[in-house]
N, C-alpha and C positions, 0 to 999 in steps of 0.2 A: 504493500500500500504506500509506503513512504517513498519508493522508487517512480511509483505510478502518479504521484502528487508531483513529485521536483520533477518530471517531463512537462508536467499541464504547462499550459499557454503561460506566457507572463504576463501579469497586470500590474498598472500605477495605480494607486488608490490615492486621490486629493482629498485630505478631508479638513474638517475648518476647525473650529474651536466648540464646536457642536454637533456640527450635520456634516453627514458620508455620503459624498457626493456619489451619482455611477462609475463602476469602473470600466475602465478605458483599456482596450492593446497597447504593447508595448514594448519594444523590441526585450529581447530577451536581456538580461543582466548581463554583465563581464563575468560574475561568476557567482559560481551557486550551487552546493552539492551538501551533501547528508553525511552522517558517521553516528552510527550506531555504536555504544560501549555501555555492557552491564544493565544498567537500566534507565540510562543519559539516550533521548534522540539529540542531537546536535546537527543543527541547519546553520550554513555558513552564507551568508548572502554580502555581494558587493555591487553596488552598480552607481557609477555617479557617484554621489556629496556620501551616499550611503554605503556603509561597511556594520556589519549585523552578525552574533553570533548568538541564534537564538535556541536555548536549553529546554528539556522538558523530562522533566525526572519522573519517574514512575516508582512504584512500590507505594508501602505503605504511607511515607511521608512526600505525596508528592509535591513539585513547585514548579514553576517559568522563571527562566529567566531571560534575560537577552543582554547581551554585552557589547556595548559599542566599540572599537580603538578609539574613535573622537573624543580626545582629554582623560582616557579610563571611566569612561562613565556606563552607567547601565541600572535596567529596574529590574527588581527582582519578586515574587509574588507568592510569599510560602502559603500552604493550608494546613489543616486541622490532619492528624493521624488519621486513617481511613480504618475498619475494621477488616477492611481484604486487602491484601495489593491491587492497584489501579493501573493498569495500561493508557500509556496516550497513542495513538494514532495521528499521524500529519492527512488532513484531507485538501489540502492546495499549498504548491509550494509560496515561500518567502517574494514576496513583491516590495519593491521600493511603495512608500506611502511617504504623498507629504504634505504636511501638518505645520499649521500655527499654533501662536499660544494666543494668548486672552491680550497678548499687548499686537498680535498679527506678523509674532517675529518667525522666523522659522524654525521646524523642528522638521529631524532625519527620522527615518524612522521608517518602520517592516511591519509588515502585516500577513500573516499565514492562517488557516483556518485547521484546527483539532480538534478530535472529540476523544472523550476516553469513557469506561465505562465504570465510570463509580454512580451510585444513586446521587450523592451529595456531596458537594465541596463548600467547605466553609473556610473561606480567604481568612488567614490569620493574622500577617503580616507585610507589609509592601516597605521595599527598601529603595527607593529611588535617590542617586547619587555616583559617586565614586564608588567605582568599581572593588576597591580596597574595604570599601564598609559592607559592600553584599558579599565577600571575603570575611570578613568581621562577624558579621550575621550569622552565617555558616556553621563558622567555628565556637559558635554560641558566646562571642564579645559583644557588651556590650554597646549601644549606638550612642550619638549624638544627639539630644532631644531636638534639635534644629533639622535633623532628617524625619522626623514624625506626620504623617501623611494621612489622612483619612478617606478613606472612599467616598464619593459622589454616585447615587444611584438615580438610572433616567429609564423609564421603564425596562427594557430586557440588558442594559448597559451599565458595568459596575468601571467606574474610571479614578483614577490617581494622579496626579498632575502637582508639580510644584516649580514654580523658580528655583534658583542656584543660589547659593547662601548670600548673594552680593548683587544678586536684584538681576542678573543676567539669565538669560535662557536658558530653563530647567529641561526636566524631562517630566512625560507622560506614559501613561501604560492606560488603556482598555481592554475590557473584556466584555465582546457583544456574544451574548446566548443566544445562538442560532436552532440548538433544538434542548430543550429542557426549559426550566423558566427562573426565576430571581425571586425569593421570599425574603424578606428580615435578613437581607446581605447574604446569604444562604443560596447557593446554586443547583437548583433540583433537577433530576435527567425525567427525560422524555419516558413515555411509556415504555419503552424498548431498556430501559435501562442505560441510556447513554445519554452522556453530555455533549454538546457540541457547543466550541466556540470561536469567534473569531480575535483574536490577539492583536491587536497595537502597541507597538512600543517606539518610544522616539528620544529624543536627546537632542537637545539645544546647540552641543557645543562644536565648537569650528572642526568641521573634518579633516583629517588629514589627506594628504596625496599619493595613490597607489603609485609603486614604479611598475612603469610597465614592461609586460612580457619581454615585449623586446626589449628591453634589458636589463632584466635579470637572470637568466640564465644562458649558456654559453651552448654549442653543437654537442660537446662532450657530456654534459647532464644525461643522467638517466631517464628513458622512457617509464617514470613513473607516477601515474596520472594522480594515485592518492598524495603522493607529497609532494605534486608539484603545486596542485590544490593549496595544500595547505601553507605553503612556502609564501604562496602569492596572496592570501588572504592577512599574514604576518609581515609582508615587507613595501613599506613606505619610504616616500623622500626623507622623510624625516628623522624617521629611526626605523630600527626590526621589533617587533612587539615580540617578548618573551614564550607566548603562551596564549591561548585563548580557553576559557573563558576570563580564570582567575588571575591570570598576567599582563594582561592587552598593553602593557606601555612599555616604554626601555627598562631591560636589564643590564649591566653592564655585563656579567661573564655568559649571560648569555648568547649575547652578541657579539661577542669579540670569540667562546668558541664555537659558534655556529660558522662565523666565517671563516675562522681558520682550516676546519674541515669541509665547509662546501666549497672554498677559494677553485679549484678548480676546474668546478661547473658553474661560478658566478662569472656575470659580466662585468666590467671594472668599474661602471656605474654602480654597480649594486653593493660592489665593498667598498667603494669610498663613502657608498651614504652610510652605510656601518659603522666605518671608523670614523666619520666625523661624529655621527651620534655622540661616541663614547669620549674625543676628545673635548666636541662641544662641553658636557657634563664632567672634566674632570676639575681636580679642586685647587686651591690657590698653591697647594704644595706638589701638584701631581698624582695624588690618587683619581682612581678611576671609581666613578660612581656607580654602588650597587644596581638599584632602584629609586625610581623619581616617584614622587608624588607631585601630583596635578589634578586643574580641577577643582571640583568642591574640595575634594582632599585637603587640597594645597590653600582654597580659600578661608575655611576653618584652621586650619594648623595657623595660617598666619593673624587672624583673629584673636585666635586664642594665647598667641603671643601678643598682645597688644599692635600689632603693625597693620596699616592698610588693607585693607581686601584686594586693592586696583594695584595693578602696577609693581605685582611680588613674582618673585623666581622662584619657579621649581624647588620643591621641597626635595635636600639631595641628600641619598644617605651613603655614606663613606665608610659604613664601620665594615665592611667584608674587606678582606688583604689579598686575597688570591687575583681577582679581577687585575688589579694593580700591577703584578707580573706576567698578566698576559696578555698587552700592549703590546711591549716593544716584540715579543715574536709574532704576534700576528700581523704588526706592521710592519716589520722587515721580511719578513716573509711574502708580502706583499709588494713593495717598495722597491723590492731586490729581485723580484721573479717576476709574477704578470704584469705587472704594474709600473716596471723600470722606466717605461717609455713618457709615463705621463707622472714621474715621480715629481719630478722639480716644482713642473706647476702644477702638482698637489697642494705637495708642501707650503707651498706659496699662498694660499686658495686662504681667503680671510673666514674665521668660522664664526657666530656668535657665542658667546658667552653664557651658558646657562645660568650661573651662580650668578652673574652680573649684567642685567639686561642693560642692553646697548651696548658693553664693550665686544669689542672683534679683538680674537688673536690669530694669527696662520697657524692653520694646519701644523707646522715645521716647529714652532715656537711650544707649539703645545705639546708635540712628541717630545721635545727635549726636556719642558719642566718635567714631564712622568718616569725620562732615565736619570735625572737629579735623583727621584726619590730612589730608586732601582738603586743606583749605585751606593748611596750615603747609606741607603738601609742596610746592606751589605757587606758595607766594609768590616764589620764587627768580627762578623765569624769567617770573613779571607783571612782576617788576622791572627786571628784565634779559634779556628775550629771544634770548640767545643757546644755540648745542649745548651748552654747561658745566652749562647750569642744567634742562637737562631732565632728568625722571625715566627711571633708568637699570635695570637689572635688577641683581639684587642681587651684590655682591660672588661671588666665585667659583662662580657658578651660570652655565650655560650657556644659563638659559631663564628667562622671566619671565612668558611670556603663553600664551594659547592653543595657540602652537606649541611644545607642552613638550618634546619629543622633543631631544635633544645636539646637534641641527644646523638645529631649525626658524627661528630666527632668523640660519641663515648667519652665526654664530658674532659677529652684532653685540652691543650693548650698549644701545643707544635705539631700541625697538622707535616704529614707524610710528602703530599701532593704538591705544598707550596714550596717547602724547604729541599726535599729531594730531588724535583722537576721544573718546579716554574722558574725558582729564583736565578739557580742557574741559566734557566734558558734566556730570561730575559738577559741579561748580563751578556751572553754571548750574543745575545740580540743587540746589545748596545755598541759591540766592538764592530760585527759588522755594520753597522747603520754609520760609527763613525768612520770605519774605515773607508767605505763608499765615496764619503766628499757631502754626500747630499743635505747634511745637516751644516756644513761649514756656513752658514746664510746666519744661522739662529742660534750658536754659540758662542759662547765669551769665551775668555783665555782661564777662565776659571773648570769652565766644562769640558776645556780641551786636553786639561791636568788631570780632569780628575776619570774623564772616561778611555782615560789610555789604558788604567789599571783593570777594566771590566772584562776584556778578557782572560786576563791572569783569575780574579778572584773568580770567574765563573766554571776553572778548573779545580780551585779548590770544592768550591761548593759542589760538585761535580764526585767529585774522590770523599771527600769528608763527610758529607752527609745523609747520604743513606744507611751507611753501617748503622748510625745511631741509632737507627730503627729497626736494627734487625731483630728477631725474636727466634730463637730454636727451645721447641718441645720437645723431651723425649717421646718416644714412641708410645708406650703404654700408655705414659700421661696422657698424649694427645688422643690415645683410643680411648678411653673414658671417656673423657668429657665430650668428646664426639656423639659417642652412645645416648651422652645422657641428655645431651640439646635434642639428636634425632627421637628420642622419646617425646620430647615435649612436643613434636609436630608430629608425632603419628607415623615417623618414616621408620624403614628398616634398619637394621643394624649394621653400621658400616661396616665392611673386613678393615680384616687387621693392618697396621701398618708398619711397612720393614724398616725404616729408616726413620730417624727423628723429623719431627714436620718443625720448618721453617718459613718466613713470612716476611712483610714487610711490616710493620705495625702503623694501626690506621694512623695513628697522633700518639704523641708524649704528655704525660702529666706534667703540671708544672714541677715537681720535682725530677723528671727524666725518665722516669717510669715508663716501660711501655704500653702500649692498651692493647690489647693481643687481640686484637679481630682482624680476619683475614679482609683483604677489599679490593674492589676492581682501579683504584689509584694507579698502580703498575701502569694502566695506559696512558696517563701524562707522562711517565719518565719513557715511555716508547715514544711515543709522536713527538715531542720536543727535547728532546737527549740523546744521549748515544752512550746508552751505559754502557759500563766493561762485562763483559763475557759473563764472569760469574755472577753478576750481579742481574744480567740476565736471564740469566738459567735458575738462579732463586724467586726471583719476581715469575716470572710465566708458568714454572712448575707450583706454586704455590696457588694461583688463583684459578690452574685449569683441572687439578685434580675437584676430582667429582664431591659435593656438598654430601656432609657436613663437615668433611674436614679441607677442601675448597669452595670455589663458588660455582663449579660448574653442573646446570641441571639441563635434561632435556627440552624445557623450557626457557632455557638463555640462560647467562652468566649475570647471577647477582650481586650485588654491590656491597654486601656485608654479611659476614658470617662471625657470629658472636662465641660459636660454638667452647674456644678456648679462654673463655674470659669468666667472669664471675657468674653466677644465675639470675643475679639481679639485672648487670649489662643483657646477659639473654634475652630475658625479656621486654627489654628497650629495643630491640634489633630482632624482631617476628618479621614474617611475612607481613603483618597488617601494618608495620611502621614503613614514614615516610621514605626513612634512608636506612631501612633495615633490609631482612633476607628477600628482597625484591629486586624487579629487572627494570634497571632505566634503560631507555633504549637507546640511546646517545652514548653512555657508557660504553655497550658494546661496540658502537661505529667509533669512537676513541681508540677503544684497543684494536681493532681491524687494521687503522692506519695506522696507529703505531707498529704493530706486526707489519706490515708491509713495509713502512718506514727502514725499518728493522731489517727485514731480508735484503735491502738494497744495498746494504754494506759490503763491503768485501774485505774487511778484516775481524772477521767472525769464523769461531772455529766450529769446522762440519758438525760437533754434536749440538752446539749450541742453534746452528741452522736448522739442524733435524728435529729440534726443540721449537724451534719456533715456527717452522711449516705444518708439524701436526697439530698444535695450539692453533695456528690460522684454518685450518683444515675442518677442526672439532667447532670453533666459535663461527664460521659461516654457515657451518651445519645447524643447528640452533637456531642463530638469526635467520637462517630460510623457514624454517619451521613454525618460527611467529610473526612471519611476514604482515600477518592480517594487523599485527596491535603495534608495530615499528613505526609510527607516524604518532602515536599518544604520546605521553609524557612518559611512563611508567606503568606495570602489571605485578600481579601480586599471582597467588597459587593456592591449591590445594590439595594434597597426595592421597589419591583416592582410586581404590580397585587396581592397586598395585603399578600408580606411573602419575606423573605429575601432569597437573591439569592448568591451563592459565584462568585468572580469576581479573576482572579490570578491576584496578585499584580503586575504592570507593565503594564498590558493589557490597563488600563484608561488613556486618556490622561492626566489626571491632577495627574497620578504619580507618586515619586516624584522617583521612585528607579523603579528594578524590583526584583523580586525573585528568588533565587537562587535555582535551579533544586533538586540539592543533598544537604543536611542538616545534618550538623554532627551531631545537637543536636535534629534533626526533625527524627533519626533515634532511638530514645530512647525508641518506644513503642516495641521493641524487649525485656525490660526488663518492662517498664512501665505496666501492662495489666490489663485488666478490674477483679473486686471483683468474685470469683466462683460464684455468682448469676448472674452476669452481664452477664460473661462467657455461664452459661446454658440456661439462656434468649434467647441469639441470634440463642444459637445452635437448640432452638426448634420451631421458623421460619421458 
């Protein structure tokens, strides 16, 4: 049904501040397609001023949502627990609609028609705003009294409608009952037992600008129409949006490693609006900005500091570290390969200032302030290689890296990924960028002192820092506690193991300690390093032995395995956590390129090769196997009738998040793609 609706005609709906005009033909959208997960429909609609990702959760607690990119804004519309689960149904797909408000300003805004079959829905809650507070909602935080909304009821039409905290064009949501009827706000089904409605949702604020097809991706991109989809629904002039639903604005590490592993099949338009995004937004000293807040967000945050509503910058948050080291390799990586040609007058290219509206810095001026911080951060442990002097996550923050979630770093403090991959690499990003010449415009004789030393220190950190993480179990030990985590999930009982297991450890306690959970990090130090041999052959053999005493399942390779750590961490790192025993799908296209990365050397010795070709071998196998959920954010599991089952994250009661439909960095197998053998394997199935 839902495939049979996104074919029908397309229509514009004009509608006023009351009355629903007829609707009209209309050439079809730019784009517009479906993705089914768990119990999320998800309709992605672009066309013109409008950009729309509109949700519909079934089960017991169902709701709508719809999320704009324009400013992260979006309304959202919970109900009451149902006594059965409720199915929705899509009966016409997403059509641009568009709408004024009560001052005749405009609103963006979609209109699809669904019916599902509960007897009664009782609207509980509508959250109209920043996308970040129907995120809030969600996770049962509480709101802002200033987002408090109340229905309007007009015979069979239940509507919500507010301005923006600062008198500017709000957002609206309707809900017209096309077969059931409206009692005491109360929506009752038709004889048949079914509800049908038609849904309106709009948003005031300024749209942003698709890049278009032609160019963004390159002849060498993969024929793959799910993620090209979704690629082109997440990337604008402006910036790459994170994620859709619960991300729709810039991230910084998610844009910077989305491009460094689609660079190949992007066109050079499409990564320079990337990394200026992220230059735009970095800070007066160089860091590179997590997440922005904007929009109501940003109009409230600055209220509630005493400052202006009008005329305020983006709300930046700076406390994640890892982002910050993955500049300079993504931009010289860029800079120095596809991009040589039109480097200079890049660099040159005047950017605005997020933190500071109306100033302009170039492109060139702004890569430089971010290898000041790279190099100065640094210098410590070049000097002195010991745990004191590595880069640490920030003071009273519980997260610093990728694994942002309160518990993904197993509550250490020197994460594995920043110190034994990134810092390095940027460092050696910084030798070649200045070796080049091409920064010579935008350095002082101060920076030209001081970034001689970055490739020296980027060998130290290179040699000296991974040991500190290494972890060896004896055997028996490690077959315990193996046994007894696989207990806690129902799996069988591992065989025995001959050799002591050895690891990388995810993060360091602030006293040096290691945190013994095994994790898919190994792929930063492949894609950006070039470890030594041994240190190869422990990092790959440790994450591709089979769970629970690695992470490798028939269902993909998961991103943390608690198994050797406390029972308490255990249970921090289930399947049902965010950054726990589950499959991010970006993780695996990480380690892909880095294994490829990796066999392209030729000062690797044949075991070590033969280590890494059947690790390449075993992890494309997998990732063909969950090709269907490679474009989400992340999937979860359940071991059942003896073999592992995929489960979309969200679907389980116990949790803790769900997943996000569209994935900026879950679209990277358009560049990522399997070895020419791998390639002709399939093709002769």
């Amino acid at each position: 049904m839902i495939k049979q609706a996104l074919c029908a005609a397309a229509m514009t709906f004009v509608i006023g501040t009351r009355n629903e005009a007829l609707a009209r033909p209309a050439p079809a959208p730019e784009l517009r397609y479906d993705l089914t997960e768990g119990e999320n429909i998800n309709l992605f609609f672009r066309d013109g001023p409008v950009a729309a990702h509109t949700l519909l959760r079934s089960s017991r607690v169902p709701r709508i949502l719809v999320a704009f990119p324009a400013e992260d804004s979006g309304v959202g519309l919970w109900f009451a627990p149902t006594p059965a689960p409720v199915h929705w149904r899509v009966e016409t797909a997403p059509a641009r609609a568009t709408l004024t408000d009560a001052q005749s300003r405009p609103l963006y805004g979609v209109q699809i028609a669904a019916s599902l079959d509960a007897p009664r829905l009782v609207p509980t809650k509508a959250v109209l705003s920043s996308v970040r507070y129907l995120r809030d909602y969600q996770s049962n935080a509480p709101l802002p009294p200033q987002l408090a909304v109340q229905p309007r009821a007009d015979g069979n039409r239940l509507e919500w409608s507010r301005d923006r905290a600062d008198g500017a064009p709000g957002y609206r949501l309707m809900l017209t009952v096309t077969h059931g009827r409206i009692e005491d706000g109360t929506i009752l089904a038709g004889a048949d037992g079914r509800i049908g409605l038609t849904i309106t949702a709009a948003s005031g604020e300024p749209p942003l600008h698709a890049i278009p097809e032609s160019e963004l991706l390159n002849a060498s991109a993969a024929p793959d129409p799910a993620a090209r989809r979704a690629l082109r629904f997440l990337s604008y002039r402006e910036k790459f949006l994170a994620g859709s639903w619960r991300f729709n604005t810039y991230f910084g590490r998610d844009t910077l490693m989305s491009l460094s592993l689609l660079m190949p099949a992007l066109r050079p338009p499409a990564v320079e609006a990337g990394v200026s995004a992220v230059f735009a937004r970095l800070s007066d000293d160089g860091q590179v900005a997590h997440e922005e807040g904007i929009g109501e967000f940003a109009v409230l945050d600055h209220k509630a500091h005493g400052s202006p509503a009008t005329a305020q910058p983006p709300i930046l948050d700076w406390g994640m570290v890892d982002s910050s080291y993955m500049l300079a390799p993504v931009a010289g990586r860029y800079l120095l390969g596809p991009g040589r040609a039109r480097a200079a007058a890049y660099l040159a290219h005047p950017l605005d200032v997020a933190a500071h509206p109306g100033e302009r810095q170039t492109a060139g001026a702004l890569l430089v302030r971010n290898l000041r911080l790279v190099v100065a951060s640094a210098r410590a442990f070049a000097a002195d290689p010991t745990r004191h002097n590595l880069i640490a996550i920030k003071p009273g923050r519980p997260n610093g890296e990728w694994r942002d979630s309160g518990e993904g770093l197993g509550r250490g403090r020197y994460a594995y990924d920043i110190n034994a991959a990134l810092v390095p690499a940027s460092l050696e990003a910084a030798a070649r960028l200045t070796a080049s010449g091409l920064l010579d415009p935008y350095l002082t004789p101060a920076d030209r002192v001081a970034l001689k030393e970055a490739g020296a220190m980027a060998r130290v950190w290179a040699a000296k820092a991974p040991p500190l993480f290494t972890v060896q179990i004896a055997a028996a030990r490690a077959q315990i506690a193996a046994t007894a985590f696989a207990h806690t999930l129902d799996l069988p009982v591992p065989p025995p193991l001959e050799a002591p297991l050895a690891f990388h450890a995810l993060s360091l306690n602030a006293n040096g300690t290691p945190v013994p959970i095994v994790n898919s990090d190994e792929g930063f130090a492949l894609f950006f390093t070039d470890p030594a041999p041994a240190d190869l052959d422990l990092g790959v053999a440790a994450i591709m032995r089979p769970f629970p005493y690695g992470l490798m399942t028939p269902i993909g390779l998961l991103v943390a395995n608690a198994a050797q750590d406390s029972p308490e961490m255990q249970a921090r790192f289930t399947p049902a956590a965010y950054h726990g025993a589950v499959v991010w799908s970006w993780q695996q296209a990480l380690l892909a390129a880095g294994l490829e990365r990796q066999l392209r050397r030729t000062d690797l010795p044949a075991a070590t090769r033969a280590r890494l070709t059947a690790a390449q071998t075993d992890l494309w196998r997998v990732i063909a196997a969950t090709r269907a959920y490679a474009n989400s954010e992340l999937w979860s599991w359940v071991y059942r009738d003896g073999r592992y089952r995929v489960v979309a994250f969200g679907a389980g009661a116990k949790d803790v998040d769900e997943s996000d439909a569209a994935q900026l960095w879950s679209t990277v197998y358009l560049a990522v793609r399997p070895p020419a053998s791998a390639r002709e394997e399939r093709g002769h199935r």
